[in-house]
N, C-alpha and C positions, 0 to 999 in steps of 0.2 A: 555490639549488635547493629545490623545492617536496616535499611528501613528503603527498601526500595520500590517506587511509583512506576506502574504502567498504563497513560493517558493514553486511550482511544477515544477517537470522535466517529458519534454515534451516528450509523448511515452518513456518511459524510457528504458526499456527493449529494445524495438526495437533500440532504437538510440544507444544503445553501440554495440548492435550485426551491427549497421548500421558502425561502429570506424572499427568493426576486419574486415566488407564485405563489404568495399563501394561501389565496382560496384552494387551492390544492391538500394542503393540510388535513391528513386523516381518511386520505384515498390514495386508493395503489398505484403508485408512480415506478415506473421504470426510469435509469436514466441509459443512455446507447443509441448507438446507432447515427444516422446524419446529423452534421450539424447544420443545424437551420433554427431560428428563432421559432418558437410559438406564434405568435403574433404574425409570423411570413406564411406561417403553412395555416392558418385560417383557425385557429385556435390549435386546444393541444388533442394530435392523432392520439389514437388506443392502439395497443400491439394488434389486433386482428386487420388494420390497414397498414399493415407491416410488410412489406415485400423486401428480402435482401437477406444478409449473411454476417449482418452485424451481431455484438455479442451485449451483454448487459454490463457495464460497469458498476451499478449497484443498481440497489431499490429501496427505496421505503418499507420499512415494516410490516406496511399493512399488505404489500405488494410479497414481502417473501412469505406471508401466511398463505398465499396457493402455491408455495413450492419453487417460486424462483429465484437465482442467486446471480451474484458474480459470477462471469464467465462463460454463461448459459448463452447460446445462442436465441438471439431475440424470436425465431421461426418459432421454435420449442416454446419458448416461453409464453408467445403466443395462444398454442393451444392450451395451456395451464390457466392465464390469466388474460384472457380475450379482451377485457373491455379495462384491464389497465393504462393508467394515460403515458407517455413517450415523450423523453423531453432527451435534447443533445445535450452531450456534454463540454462544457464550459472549463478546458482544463486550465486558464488564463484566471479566472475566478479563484478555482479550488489552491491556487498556487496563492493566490493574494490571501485568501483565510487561511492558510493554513499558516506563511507567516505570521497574521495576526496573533492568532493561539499560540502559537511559539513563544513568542514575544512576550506576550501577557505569561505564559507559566517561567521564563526565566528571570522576570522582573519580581518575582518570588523564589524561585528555586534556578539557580542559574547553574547546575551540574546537572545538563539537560543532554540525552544521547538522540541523535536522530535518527527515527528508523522507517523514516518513509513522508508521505504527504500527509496523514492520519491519526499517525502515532507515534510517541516519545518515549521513553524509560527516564526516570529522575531521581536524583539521590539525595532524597528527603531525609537524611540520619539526624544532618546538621539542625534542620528546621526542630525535630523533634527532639532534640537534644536541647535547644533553646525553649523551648516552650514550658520545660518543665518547673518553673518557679511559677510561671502562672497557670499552669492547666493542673490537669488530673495526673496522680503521681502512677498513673499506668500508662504506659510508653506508646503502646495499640491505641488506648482511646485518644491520645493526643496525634497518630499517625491519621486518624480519622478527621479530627479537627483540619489537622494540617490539606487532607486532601479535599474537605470542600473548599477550603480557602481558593485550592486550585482548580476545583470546577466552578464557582461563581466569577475567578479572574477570566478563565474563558470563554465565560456567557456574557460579563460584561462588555468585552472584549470582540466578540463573535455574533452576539443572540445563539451560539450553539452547545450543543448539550455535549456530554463527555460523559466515557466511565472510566472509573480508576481504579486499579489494583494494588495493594499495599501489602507486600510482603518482605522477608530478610532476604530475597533475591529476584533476577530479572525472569528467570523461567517461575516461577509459581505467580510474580505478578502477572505474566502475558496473560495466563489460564486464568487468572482474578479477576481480572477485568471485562472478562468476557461471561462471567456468572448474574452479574446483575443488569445488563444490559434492558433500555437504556436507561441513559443517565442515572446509572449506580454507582456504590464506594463500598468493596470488597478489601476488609483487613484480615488478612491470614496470619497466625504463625505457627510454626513447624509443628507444633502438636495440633492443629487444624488440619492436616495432609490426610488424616485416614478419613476425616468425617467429610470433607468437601471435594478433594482431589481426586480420591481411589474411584470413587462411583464412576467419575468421567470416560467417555470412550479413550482407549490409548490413545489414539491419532488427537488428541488433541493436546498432544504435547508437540509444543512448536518445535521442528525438527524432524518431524515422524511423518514421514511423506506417504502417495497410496501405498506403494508399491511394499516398504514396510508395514505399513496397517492391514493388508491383504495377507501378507507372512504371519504376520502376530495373530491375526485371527487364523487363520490352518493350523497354528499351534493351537490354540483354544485362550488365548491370550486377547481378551476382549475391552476390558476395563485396567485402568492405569492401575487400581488395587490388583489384578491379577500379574501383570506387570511386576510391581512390585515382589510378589509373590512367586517369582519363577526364579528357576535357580542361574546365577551368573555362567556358571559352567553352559548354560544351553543357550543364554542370549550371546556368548562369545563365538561357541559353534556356529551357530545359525549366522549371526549377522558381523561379525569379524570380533577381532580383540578391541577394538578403540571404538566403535557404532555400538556394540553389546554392553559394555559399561558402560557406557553415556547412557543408553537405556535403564540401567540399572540403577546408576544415580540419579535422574530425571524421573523415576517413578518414585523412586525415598523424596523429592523434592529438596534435589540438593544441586548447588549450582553457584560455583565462588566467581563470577565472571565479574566485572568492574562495570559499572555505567560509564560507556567512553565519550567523552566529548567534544572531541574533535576528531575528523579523519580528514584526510587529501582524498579527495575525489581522483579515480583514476582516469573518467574520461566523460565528458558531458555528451549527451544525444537527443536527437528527436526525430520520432519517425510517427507517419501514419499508414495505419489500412483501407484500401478503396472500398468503397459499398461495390462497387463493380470494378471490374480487373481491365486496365489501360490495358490500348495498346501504344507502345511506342513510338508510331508514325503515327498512325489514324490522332490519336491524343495528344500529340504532342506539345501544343501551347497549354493544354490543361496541367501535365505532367508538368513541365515547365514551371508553371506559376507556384505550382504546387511544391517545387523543388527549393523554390527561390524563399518561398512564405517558410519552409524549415530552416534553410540557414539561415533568415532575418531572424526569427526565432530562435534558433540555435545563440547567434549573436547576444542577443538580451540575455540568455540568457550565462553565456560566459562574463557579458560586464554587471551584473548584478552579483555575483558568487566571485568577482574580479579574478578572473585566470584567461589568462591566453592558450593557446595550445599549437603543435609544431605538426602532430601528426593527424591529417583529415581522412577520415572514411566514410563508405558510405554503403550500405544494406540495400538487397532487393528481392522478395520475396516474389516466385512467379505463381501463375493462376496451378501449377503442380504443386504447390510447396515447398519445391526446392527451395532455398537459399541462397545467395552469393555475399559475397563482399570484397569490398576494395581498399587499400589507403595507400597512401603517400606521405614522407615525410618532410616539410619543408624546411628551409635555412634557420628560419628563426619563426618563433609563435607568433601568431596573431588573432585577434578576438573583432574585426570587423567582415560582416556579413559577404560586402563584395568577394573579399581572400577567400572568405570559407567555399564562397559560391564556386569563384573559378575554380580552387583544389578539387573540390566534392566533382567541380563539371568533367576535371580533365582523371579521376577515379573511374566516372559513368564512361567514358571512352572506349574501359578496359573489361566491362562487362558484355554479354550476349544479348540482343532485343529482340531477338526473334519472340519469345512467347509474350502472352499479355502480363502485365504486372499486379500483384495486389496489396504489396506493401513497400515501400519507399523508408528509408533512413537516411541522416546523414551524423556523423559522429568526430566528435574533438577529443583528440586522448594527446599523451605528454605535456600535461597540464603543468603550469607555470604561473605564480603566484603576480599579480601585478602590482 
């Protein structure tokens, strides 16, 4: 029997900016949009002195009870929650908690898979397989025990709160963990799937993107029990032979995947999007700095994660949305910021500047171990 953790940290973003401002604490906070301290812009603005085309990175809880989310364009959100306050995002911080809570949960459970800045999947079988001379000789309520250990190692660790999902795999922990939010400890097992699973809207099965969820619903296929309930013969029709049963396994709550823990990164990045769209002459010392502050960045961030890399490119999104990109591949890898820069500068040679700009990248790929 399999006993597998899915650690999300709760509003994440907002809760570390909630550590630097806590008289904030318990009012709706967006986080997006410029970055500027509080303290420069004369305390903290509310989305109605919002002007611009930036998007929400998160929000506080009390802030998505009017309806706003990730992704949402700050304007919109605006008129939802007018007198919510606006704080930039700090992604230099969110990078430093998030290895702290790393840390702290492998310092207990060290078959730890990484799945982003936020979130982890851990293969708690061992822990709970030890526990049983001293705990409770049911495997669930020791899978319990096990996982507050792992949210109090994160709070001590963080001051931030986590939920956790505990199930015999990584797909019904994802959906677990997002049941008791926040800071909850959801233990499933497989005879749990009809009473807690099925109710859920399909699309929340990770994997089950609009464009599928919009299909499923035209079938009349609303809830992951209906799901379930649909003959394989129709989800193969409709959605192929390999997407159709994956569906059909994911609604039984079945899913033999490995928590992996380690992978080679294929290529390290960083880019930003302008509040307003450069232009390439008129701008150009701003673009400039702006270019240089990515592959400094860039830099740190290849000798922290120790890889050099051979092939530099670089992204440029125009005020149409088009798209470009460039790379080049050089003699041999390098992980200092000047290389990156001149690569990335003589990349930018090969592109078009006639229109205005509104997103900048630059990227390290053929990664090589130091």
């Amino acid at each position: 029997m399999r006993f597998i953790a899915h650690l999300d940290m709760d509003a994440f973003y907002a809760s570390v900016e909630l550590l630097r401002y806590p008289e904030l604490r318990g009012k709706p906070v967006v986080i997006g949009g410029r970055r500027r301290r509080a303290e420069e812009a004369g305390g903290f603005p509310t989305l109605r002195e919002y002007a611009g085309r930036g998007v929400i990175t998160t929000a506080t809880y009390e802030a998505r009870a009017f309806g706003v989310n990730s992704g949402m364009g700050l304007m919109k959100a605006a008129k939802l929650a007018p007198d919510a306050l606006l704080l930039p995002a700090d992604f230099d911080e969110y990078r430093r908690l998030s290895r702290l809570f790393k840390d702290a949960v492998r310092a207990l459970a060290p078959e730890v898979e990484d799945r982003g800045i936020d979130e982890i999947y851990i293969d708690v079988t061992r822990l709970v397989e030890e526990s049983a001379e001293d705990g409770s000789p049911d495997p669930w309520v020791r899978a319990r025990v096990v996982a507050k250990d792992l949210q109090r190692a994160v709070r001590e660790a963080t001051a931030l709160s986590c939920s956790i999902g505990v199930t015999p795999n990584k797909l019904l922990s994802k959906m677990a963990s997002e049941l008791e939010k926040p800071g909850g400890i959801t233990v499933l097992r497989m005879e749990d799937v009809t009473a807690r699973i099925w109710p859920l809207p399909a699309r929340k099965i990770n994997g089950t993107g609009p464009k599928a969820a919009a299909k499923l619903e035209a079938l009349g296929i609303r809830t992951i029990g209906d799901l379930a309930h649909a003959e394989l013969a129709l989800l193969v029709a409709q959605f192929g032979k390999s997407y159709g049963a994956w569906m059909h396994d994911a609604a039984h709550g079945r899913d033999e995947r490995a928590v992996v823990t380690f992978s080679e990164p294929k290529s390290i990045s960083r880019e930003t999007t302008f509040e307003d769209d450069l232009h390439a002459v008129r701008d150009r010392d701003r673009l400039s700095r702006i270019f240089t502050a990515l592959c400094v960045k860039l830099a740190e961030d290849l000798a922290r994660k120790g890889y050099a890399g051979r092939t530099i490119g670089i992204k440029l999104r125009y005020d149409n949305f088009s798209t470009v990109t460039r790379d080049c591949t050089l003699d041999e890898p390098v992980l200092d910021a000047a290389a990156i820069r001149r690569a990335a500068g003589e990349c930018l040679k090969r592109v078009p500047l006639e229109r205005r700009i509104r997103l900048l990248g630059v990227r390290v790929g053929s990664l090589a171990r130091q």
